[in-house]
N, C-alpha and C positions, 0 to 999 in steps of 0.2 A: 765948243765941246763936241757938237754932233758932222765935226767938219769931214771932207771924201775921207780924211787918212783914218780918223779914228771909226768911221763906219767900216769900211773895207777892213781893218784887224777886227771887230764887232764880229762881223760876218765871219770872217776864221775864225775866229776862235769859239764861235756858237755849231761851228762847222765839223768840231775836233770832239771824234767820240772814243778815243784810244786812251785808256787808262792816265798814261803821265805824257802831259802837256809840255812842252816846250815853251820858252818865258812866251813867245810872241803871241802864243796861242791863249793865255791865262786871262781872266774876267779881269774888267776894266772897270771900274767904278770911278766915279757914279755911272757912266754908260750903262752896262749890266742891270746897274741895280734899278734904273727906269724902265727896262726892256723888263726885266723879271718882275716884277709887280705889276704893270701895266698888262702882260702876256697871264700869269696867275693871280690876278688881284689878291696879291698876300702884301703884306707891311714887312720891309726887311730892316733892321736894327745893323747900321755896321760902326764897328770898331775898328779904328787901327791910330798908331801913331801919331801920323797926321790929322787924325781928326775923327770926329762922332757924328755919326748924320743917320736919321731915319727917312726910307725911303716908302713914299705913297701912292699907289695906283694914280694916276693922272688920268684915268675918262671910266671908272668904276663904281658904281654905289657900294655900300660900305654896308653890311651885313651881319649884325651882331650879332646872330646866330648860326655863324656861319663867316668865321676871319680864322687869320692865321697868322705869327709874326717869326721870324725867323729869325736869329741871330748869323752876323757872320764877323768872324774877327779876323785880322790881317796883322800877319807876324812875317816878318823878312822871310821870301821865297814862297808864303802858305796861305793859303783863305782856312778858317778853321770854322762847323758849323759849332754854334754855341746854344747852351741850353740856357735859355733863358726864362726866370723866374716870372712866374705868374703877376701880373702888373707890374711886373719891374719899371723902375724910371727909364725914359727913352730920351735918344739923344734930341735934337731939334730938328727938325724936317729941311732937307738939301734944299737948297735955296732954287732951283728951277721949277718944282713942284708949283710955288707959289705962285710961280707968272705963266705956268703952261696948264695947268690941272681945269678940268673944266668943271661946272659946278656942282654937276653930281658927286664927283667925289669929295667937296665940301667935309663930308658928317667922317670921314676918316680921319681927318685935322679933330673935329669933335669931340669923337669918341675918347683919343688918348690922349686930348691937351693935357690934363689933369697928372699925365705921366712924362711928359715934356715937362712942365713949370715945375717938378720935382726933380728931373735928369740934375738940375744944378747943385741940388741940396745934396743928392745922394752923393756928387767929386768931391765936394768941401769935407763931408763924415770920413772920408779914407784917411 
């Protein structure tokens, strides 16, 4: 995932502060979305198509007076922020998280398990 090619377009594209992006320069996730929580210890919530995945600071303690979780959806061509509901269900945590996070950030898994083990029930009720 974090291989020379995908670092070097990381770096463009975190590079690019001009209004409308060119495809080469646009956020790469999960890339991004490790860089952006680990840089703002915030939880980012993505949706798209391909897949659900919550993303968790990996070397940050966890702040419950003081978090923030962000939504982002991905619609052909578009990242879209999304307003997300107060405890809303979340998707399952991107699977790098687990094997690189170190253990302060532990109490982030914690805190929103309870809205992970519900992310299931909430796709079945549509």
């Amino acid at each position: 995932m974090f291989g020379h090619e995908n670092v070097t377009r990381c770096e463009g594209s975190l590079l690019h502060f001009k209004s409308d992006a060119p495809e080469e320069k646009w956020m790469l996730l999960p890339e991004h979305g490790y860089l952006a929580v680990s840089k703002y210890s915030v939880a980012i919530v993505y949706f798209s198509m391909a897949g659900c995945h919550t993303f968790l600071p990996l070397k940050s303690a966890f702040n419950e007076n003081d978090y923030k979780v962000i939504g982002i959806g991905r619609v052909p061509n578009h990242f879209l922020k999304l307003n997300l509901e107060a405890n809303c269900p979340m998707p399952k945590i991107a699977t790098f998280w687990e094997k690189h996070h170190r253990e302060i950030a532990n109490e982030w898994k914690s805190y929103f398990m309870s809205r992970f083990d519900a992310f299931p029930l909430a796709s079945l009720q549509r």
